[in-house]
N, C-alpha and C positions, 0 to 999 in steps of 0.2 A: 294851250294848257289851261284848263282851270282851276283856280287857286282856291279850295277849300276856307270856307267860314270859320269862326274861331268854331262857333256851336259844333259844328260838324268835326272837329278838331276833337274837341271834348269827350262829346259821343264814341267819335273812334277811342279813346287813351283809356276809356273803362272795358272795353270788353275782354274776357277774358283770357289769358296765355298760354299758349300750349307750353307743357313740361318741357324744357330743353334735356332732359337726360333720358328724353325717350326715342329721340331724334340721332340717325346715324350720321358718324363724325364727318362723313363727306357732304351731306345735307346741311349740318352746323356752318359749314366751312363755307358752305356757296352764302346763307342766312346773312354770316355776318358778315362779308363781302356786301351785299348787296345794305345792312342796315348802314355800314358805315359810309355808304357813299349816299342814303339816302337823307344824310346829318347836313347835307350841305344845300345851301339854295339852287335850284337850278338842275340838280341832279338826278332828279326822276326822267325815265324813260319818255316815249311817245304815249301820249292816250288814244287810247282807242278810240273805236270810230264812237261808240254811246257817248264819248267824254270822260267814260271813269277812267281809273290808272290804270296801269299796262299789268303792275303786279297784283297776285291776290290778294285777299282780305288778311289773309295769317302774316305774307309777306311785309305789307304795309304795316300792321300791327309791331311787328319785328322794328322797322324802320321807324316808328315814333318813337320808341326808347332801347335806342341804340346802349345806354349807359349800363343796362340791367343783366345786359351778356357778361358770360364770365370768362372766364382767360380762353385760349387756343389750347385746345386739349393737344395733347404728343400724335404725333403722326405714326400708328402701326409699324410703316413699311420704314420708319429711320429708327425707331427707338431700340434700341441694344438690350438683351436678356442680363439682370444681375446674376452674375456669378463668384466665385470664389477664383476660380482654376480657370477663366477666361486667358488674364495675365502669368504668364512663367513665369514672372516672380512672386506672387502668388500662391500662397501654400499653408502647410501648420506651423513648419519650423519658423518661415519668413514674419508670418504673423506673432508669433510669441516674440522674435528679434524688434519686431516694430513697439509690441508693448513693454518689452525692457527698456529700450530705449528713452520708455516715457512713465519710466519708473519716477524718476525725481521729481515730476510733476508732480505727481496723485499726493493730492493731500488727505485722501482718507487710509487709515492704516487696512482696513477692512479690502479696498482695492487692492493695496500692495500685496496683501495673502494672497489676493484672485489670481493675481498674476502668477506669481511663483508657485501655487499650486497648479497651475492650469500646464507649466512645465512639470513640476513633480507627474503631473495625469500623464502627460504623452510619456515619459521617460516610464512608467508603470506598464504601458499597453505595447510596451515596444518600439517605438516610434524613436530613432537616432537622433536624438538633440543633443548631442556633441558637440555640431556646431558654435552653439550658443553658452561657451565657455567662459571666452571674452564677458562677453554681455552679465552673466552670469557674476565673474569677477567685480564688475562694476556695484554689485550691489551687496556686496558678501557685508560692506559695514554699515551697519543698521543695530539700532538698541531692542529689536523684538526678539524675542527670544521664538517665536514661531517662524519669522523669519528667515533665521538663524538658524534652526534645523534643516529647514527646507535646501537653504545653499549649502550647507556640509553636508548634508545625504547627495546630492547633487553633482557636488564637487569629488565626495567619495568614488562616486561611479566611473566619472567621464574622466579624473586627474591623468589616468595614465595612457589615452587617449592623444594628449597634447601635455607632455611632460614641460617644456617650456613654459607655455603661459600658467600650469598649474602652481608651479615656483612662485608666481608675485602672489599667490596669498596666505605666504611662508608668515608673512611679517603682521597679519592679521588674524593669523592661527596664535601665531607665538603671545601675541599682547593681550589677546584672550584666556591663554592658559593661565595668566594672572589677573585677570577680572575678580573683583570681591565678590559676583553670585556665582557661588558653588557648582551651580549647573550647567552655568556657561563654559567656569573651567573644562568640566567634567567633559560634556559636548566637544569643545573645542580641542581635546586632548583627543579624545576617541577620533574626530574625523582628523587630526594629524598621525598620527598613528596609522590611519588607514588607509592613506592617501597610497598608501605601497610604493614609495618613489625612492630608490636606493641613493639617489641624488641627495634627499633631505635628512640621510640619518643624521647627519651632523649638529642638524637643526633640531632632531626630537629628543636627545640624550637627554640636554640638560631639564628640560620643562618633564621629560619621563620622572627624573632621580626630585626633582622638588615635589611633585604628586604625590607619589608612594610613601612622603612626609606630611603629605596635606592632613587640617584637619578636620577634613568633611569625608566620611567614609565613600560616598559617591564618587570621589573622586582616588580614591585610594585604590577601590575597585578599579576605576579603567585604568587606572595603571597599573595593576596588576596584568591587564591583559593586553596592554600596548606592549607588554614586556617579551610576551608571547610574538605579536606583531612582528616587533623588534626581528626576535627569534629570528621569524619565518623569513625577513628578509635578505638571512644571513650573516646578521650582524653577531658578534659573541656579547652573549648578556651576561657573561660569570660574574662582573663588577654589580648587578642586582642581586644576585642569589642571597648573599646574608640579610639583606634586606627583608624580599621575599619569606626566607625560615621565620624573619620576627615575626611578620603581616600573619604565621598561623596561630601564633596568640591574639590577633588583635579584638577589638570587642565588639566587632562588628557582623556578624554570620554571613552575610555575604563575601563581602571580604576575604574571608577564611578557606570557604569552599571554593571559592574562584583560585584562590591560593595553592589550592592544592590540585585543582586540575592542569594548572598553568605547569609546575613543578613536576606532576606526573607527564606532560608532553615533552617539557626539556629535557627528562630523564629518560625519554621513550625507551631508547638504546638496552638504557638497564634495567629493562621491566617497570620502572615508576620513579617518585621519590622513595628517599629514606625512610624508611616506617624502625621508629624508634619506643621504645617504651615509654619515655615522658609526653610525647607527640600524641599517642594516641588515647594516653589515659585520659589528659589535658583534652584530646577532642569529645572523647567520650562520658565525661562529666558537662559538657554543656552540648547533649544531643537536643533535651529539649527545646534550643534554642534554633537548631536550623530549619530552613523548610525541608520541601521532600527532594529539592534538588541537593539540599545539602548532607542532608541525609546519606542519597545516594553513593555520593562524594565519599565521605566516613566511611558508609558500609563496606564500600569496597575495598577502601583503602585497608578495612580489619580484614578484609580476607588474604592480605599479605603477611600480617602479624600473626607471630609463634609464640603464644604466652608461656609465662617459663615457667608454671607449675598446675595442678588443678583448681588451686584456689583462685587464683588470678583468671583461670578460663570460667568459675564461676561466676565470679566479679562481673566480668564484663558479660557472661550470660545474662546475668540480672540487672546491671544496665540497656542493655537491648529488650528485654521483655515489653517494658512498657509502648516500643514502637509496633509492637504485632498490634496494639487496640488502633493505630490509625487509618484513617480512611482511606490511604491509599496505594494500592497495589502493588508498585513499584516498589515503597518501601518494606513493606508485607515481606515480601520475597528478594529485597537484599537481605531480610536478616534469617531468614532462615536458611540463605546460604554460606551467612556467617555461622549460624549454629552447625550447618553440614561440615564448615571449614574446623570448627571452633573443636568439634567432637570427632575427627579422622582418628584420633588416637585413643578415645576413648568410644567404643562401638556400645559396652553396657548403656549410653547415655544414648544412645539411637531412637529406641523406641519412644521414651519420655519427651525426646524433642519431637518425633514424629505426630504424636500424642497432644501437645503443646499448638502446633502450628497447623493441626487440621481444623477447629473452630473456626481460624481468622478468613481461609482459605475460602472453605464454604459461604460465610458472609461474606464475601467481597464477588464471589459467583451467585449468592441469590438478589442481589441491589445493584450489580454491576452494568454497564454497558455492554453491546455485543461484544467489541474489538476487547475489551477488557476480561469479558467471560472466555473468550476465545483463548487468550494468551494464557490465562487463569487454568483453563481444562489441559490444555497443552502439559502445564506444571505438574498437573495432578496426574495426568497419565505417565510421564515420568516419574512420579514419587511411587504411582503403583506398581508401576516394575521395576522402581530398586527396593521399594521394601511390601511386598505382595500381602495386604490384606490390612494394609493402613487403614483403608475406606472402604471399608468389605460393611460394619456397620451403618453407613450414610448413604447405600445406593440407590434408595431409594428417591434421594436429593439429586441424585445426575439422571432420570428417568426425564425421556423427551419430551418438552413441552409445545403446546400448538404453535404457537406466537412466537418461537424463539428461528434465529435466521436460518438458513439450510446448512450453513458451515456449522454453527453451533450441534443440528441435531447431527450434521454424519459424526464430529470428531465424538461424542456422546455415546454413537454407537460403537465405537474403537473403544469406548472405557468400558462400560456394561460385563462385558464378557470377562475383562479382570480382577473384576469386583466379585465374580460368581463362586461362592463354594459350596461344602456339602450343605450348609443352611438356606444360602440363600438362591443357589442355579435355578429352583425350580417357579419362581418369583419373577427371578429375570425370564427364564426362559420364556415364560407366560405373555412378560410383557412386552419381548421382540418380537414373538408371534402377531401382536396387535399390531406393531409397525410394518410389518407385509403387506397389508392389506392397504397400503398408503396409495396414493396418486401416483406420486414421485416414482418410478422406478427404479431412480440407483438407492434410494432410501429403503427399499424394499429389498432392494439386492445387499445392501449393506448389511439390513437386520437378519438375511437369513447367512448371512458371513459371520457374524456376529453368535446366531445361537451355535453354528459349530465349531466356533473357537472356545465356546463354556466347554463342550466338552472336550477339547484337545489343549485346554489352558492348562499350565503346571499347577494350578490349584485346584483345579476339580480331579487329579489324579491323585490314586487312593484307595480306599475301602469304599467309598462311595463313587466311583469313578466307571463304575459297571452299569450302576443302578444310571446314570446321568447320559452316561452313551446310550443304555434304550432307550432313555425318553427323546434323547435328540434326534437318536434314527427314526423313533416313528413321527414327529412332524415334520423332518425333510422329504419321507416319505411320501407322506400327503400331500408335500410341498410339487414334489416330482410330476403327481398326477391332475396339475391344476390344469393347466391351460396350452403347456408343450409351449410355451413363448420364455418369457423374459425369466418371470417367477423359477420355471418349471428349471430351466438349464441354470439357473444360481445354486438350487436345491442341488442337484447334478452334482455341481461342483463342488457344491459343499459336503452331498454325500459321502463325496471319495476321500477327502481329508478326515471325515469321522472314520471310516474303516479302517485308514490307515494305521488309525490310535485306538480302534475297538474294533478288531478284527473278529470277535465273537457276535457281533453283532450281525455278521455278512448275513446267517440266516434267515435272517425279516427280511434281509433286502433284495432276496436274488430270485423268490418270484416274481418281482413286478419291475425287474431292470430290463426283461424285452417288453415288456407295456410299453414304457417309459419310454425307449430307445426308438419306436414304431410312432411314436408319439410326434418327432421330432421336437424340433427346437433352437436355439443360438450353438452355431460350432463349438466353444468352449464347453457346454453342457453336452454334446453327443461324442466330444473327443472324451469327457468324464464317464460315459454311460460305456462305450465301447472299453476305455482300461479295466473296470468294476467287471463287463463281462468276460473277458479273457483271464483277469484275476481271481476272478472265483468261478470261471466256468465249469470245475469240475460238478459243482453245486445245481447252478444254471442248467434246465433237461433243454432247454431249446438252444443253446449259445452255440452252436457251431451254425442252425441255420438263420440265427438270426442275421450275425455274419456274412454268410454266405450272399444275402441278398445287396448290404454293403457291396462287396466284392465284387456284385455283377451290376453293379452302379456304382464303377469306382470310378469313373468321370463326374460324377455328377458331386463327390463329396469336396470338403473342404479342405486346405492345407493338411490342419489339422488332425481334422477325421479321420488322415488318410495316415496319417506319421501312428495315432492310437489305435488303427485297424492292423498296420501293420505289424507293430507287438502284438497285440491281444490274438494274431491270429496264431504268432508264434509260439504263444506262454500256453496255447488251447491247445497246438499240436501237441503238446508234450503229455497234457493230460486226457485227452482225447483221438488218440493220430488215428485210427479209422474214420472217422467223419472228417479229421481237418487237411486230410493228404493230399486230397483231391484241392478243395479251398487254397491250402496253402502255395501248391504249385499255380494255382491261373493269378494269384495276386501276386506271389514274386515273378514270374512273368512283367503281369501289369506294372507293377513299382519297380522293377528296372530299367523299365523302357520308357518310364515317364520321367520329361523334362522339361518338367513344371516346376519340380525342388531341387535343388542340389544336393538339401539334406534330405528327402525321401528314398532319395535313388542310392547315395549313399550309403544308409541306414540298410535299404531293400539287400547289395550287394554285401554287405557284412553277414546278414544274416543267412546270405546261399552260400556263402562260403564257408561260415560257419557247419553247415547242416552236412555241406560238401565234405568237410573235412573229419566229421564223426558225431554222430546225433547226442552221445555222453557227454563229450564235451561242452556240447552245445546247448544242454539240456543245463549244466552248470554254468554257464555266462546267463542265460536267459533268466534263468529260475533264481539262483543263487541262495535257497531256501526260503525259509520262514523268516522274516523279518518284525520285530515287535518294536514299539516305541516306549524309550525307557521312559517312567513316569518322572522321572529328578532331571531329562535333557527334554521333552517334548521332540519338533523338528527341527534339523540340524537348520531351515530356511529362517526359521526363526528366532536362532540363536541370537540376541544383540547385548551378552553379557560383557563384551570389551566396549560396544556404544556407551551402555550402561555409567560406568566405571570412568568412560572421559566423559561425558556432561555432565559428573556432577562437579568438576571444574568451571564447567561453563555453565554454572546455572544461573537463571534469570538474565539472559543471553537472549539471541535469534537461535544459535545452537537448539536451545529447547523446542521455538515454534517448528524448526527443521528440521527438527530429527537427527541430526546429524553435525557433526564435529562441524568447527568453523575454519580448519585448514579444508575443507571437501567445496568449500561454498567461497572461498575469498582466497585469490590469489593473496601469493606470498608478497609479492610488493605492495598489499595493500592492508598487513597485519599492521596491526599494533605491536610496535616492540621492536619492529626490523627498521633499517636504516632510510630516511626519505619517504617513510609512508605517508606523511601528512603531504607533503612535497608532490607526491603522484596524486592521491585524491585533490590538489589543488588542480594539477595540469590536466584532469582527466574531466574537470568541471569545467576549466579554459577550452578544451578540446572538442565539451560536447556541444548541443544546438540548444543545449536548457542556459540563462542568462543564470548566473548562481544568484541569491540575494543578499542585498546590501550586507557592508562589514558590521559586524557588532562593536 
């Protein structure tokens, strides 16, 4: 072996190095193997046969500065993937348990939030940390008052989950509710109270009965409503009640009104609390003072109160005036369900409150939100049909706007039509004709529903009620001959409800009801075309073969078509029986051998036995004369003068948005007023798959 010069030593230790991070890890791995064993005397291989070394130039270069390598990188094929969910113990819950545990470490109070937030997160998204009760417990005593909410909302949720350990922080609740910051009490009151544990009433009386004396309204409040709590768990609260009656003088407006919904639950059974005449004058001298919740509260509460003369109902009229200028809706329309209440006995006063409360109405519909405008139009359309031509001057304010949502413009076109009289139908008429012509189809369907309600509305019935039915028959008309689709059969239908109520009008229409019918269209618009031609066929020179052709494609029709062919062929024989004798026998035939309907066949067999049994008589079931619609009832389908009459009980209600009474829409175990309703909507929220939310 020849032993290299220093010189030659030198020369090698400057040239240049290759990148080791360019180099694969099994390549590294042989490198420094071979430099480390190159550190030692003696340790070089055989030389070759020229004398130089066995290794290459790179290799040797490697072996002079063995010190310059860096660690043993990790080997691929042992190193383990990080994960989370590797380990079964391992998980969300396990990990929040790890960092309770190292709760009393952290010495930044900014951690400690992390932490207990990062449980409040999972316990938001669903995620069962019930477990983590215990752990929980461990940290309930802490001076932060963030803290401090975080475990009582916490503890609210999970207590009755594990009723045992929820107990040990009875004694950490309790020593709270006498803390000198007001808030803590307060806190500390509400999440005892809420814990719902029938085990601790014992423990909530007393810190309840020293609260309701506190003197920080904050806290006066939740104990007003722990008193409630209390209630719900069963327990008899009658030893609070005098308490409570003081708490509705107190001088706090929250206070007050929480006081009195409290009192109106305990009272459920007897329709409310006591509504007294000093109570409510006393409320109603400092209205100014509550919000719109509290308001609410009052307002209601006056729709129990019977003032004992007229003077007294003006009184308190003229205390409520001033709530109609506020901005908000809710309140808006408690009181003018108070004026509805306030004036049952005196009706002369009707119009002037009507009068009164249509300003505020309007503004709060042209600034409002959609859900706000929605509930708003709802009101107004009920105030139209109990007192018919309120807003006969503003309708030009409920006319559809581009921009407003589709619920707003249909319920818009259900008001239009009640607004219409001898001045203004031909205005509106005008302007539902524009909305035909929309995209929408039911919008289109709705406006031509709409213009034949102007003329079959009890207000446009009259001296001017002639003039209003030509005009609406001839654009249904035109209606009828658009397109034979959607348009064409709404017109159809709407046709037939105008002649019903303008039957002088039949003879514009009864040229162009075989057009029309030849036309086709949607079933409901040809079952309209076929009754119109059997009901005025005598009119009609083609209606028996218009028919007829129905009749020899009577497979081909609809339910319907077929139920409307088969009167109208009846009502024609009577006025026609040489052309309909023949007709008449192949479709009773047809229809009672068909069993497609149960009511076709039916209907079919009434009518041959009728005919069987003597064509006079027969002629008097079918026909049954002249029929005209009195102008003071309209149709008996749209009678709703007893609806009428119960929602204005119910008003500013759900009642209103539904049309309909609130025994039709809410079982009876779930009324206000009957025994255990709060009790059922409690168990019906335990019952369902929705988690309810945190206690107040």
């Amino acid at each position: 072996m020849r032993i290299l010069s220093k010189t030659e030593l030198t020369q090698r230790s400057t040239r240049p190095q290759a990148a080791p991070q360019l180099l694969q890890h099994t390549y590294i791995h042989i490198m420094y193997t071979a430099t480390a064993r190159s550190s030692f005397p003696g340790s070089n291989s055989a030389a070759s046969p020229s004398g130089s070394p066995s290794t290459p130039p790179q290799q040797n270069q490697n072996q002079q500065h063995p010190q310059k390598t860096g660690p043993l990188p990790p080997d691929p094929s042992t190193s383990k993937p990080d994960s989370y969910f590797v380990d079964a113990k391992k998980g969300e819950v396990n990990e929040l348990r790890n960092l309770l545990r190292t709760f009393a470490l952290e010495k930044t109070l900014t951690r400690k939030r992390e932490i207990i937030k990062k449980v409040i997160a999972y316990m938001t998204l669903g995620i069962d940390v019930s477990r983590l009760l215990p752990d929980m417990l461990l940290v309930i005593e802490t001076r932060d008052l963030v803290i401090k909410k975080m475990v009582y909302l916490y503890l609210c949720t999970y207590a009755s989950s594990s009723e045992e350990v929820a107990i040990m922080c009875i004694n950490t609740l309790m020593k709270d509710c006498s803390n000198d910051d007001p808030m803590v009490r307060g806190l500390a009151l509400r999440s005892l109270t809420s814990l719902r544990l029938k085990s601790i009433i014992e423990y909530v009386i007393e810190p309840l009965r020293k609260s309701l004396e506190d003197a920080n309204a904050y806290v006066r409040k939740t104990a007003v409503l722990g008193v409630l709590k209390l209630h719900d768990l069963g327990h008899n609260v009658d030893n609070f009640l005098p308490r409570m009656k003081e708490l509705l003088d107190d001088g706090d407006p929250a206070v007050v009104y929480n006081c009195i919904e409290v009192l109106n639950e305990l009272n459920a059974d007897n329709g409310g609390m006591e509504v007294t005449r000093d109570v409510m004058l006393k409320l109603l001298n400092r209205l100014s003072t509550f919000n719109e919740f509290g308001l609410a509260s009052v307002l209601n509460l006056l729709c129990r109160y019977t003032p004992a003369d007229k003077n007294e109902t003006f009184q308190i009229m003229n205390l409520l005036d001033p709530v109609l200028r506020t901005s908000n809706s809710g309140s808006v329309l408690a009181v003018i369900k108070s004026f509805l209440h306030l004036t049952n006995s005196m009706p002369e006063l009707r119009p002037m409150v009507y009068d009164r409360v249509k300003p505020p109405i309007l503004t709060l519909i042209a600034g409002g939100g959609p859900e706000q405008v929605y509930v708003l139009l709802k009101h107004v359309k009920y105030l139209c049909e109990a007192n018919p031509g309120m807003f006969d001057p503003e309708y030009r304010q409920l006319y559809v706007r581009y921009n407003e949502p589709t619920s707003i413009k249909y319920l818009k076109l259900s008001i239009l039509p009640k607004l219409a009289s001898g001045d203004t139908a031909v205005d509106i008429i005008t302007e539902l004709c524009e909305y035909v012509s929309e995209n929408d189809v039911r919008m289109a369907k709705l406006a031509i529903e709409a213009i034949a309600k102007v003329a079959t509305e009890r207000a446009c019935q009259g001296a001017t009620s002639t003039g209003i039915g030509e005009i609406v028959t001839g654009k249904l008309v035109e209606l009828c001959a658009v397109d034979g689709g959607a348009v064409s059969s709404a017109a159809a239908s709407a046709l037939k409800d105008v002649l019903r109520a303008h039957p002088e009008s039949r003879f514009s229409v009864a040229p162009v009801l075989g057009r029309c019918l030849r036309m086709g269209g949607e079933e409901k618009g040809k079952a309209s075309l076929v009754w119109m031609i059997g009901e005025f066929g005598d009119i009609v020179i083609e209606a028996p073969y218009v028919l007829e052709k129905l009749v020899d494609a009577w497979d081909e029709n609809e339910e319907l078509v077929k139920l409307a062919l088969l009167t109208a062929c009846v009502k024609l024989f009577f006025k026609r029986p040489p052309e309909m004798q023949g007709i008449l026998g192949r479709l009773l035939t047809q229809a009672t051998n068909d069993v497609s309907s149960q009511d076709l066949h039916d209907r079919a067999l009434l009518y041959y036995r009728l005919l069987k049994a003597g064509p006079e008589n027969a002629e008097k079931v079918v026909n049954g004369g002249e029929q005209t619609i009195e102008p003071s009832k309209g149709f008996a389908e749209d009678d709703e003068e007893e609806t009428i009459k119960a929602l204005r009980e119910e008003f500013n209600t759900l009642s209103i948005v539904y049309g309909s009474r609130s025994d039709h829409f809410i079982t009876e175990k779930y009324r206000l007023g009957t025994s255990d309703a709060v009790q059922n909507v409690t168990d019906a929220f335990a019952n369902s798959t929705v988690t309810p939310p945190p206690a107040a």
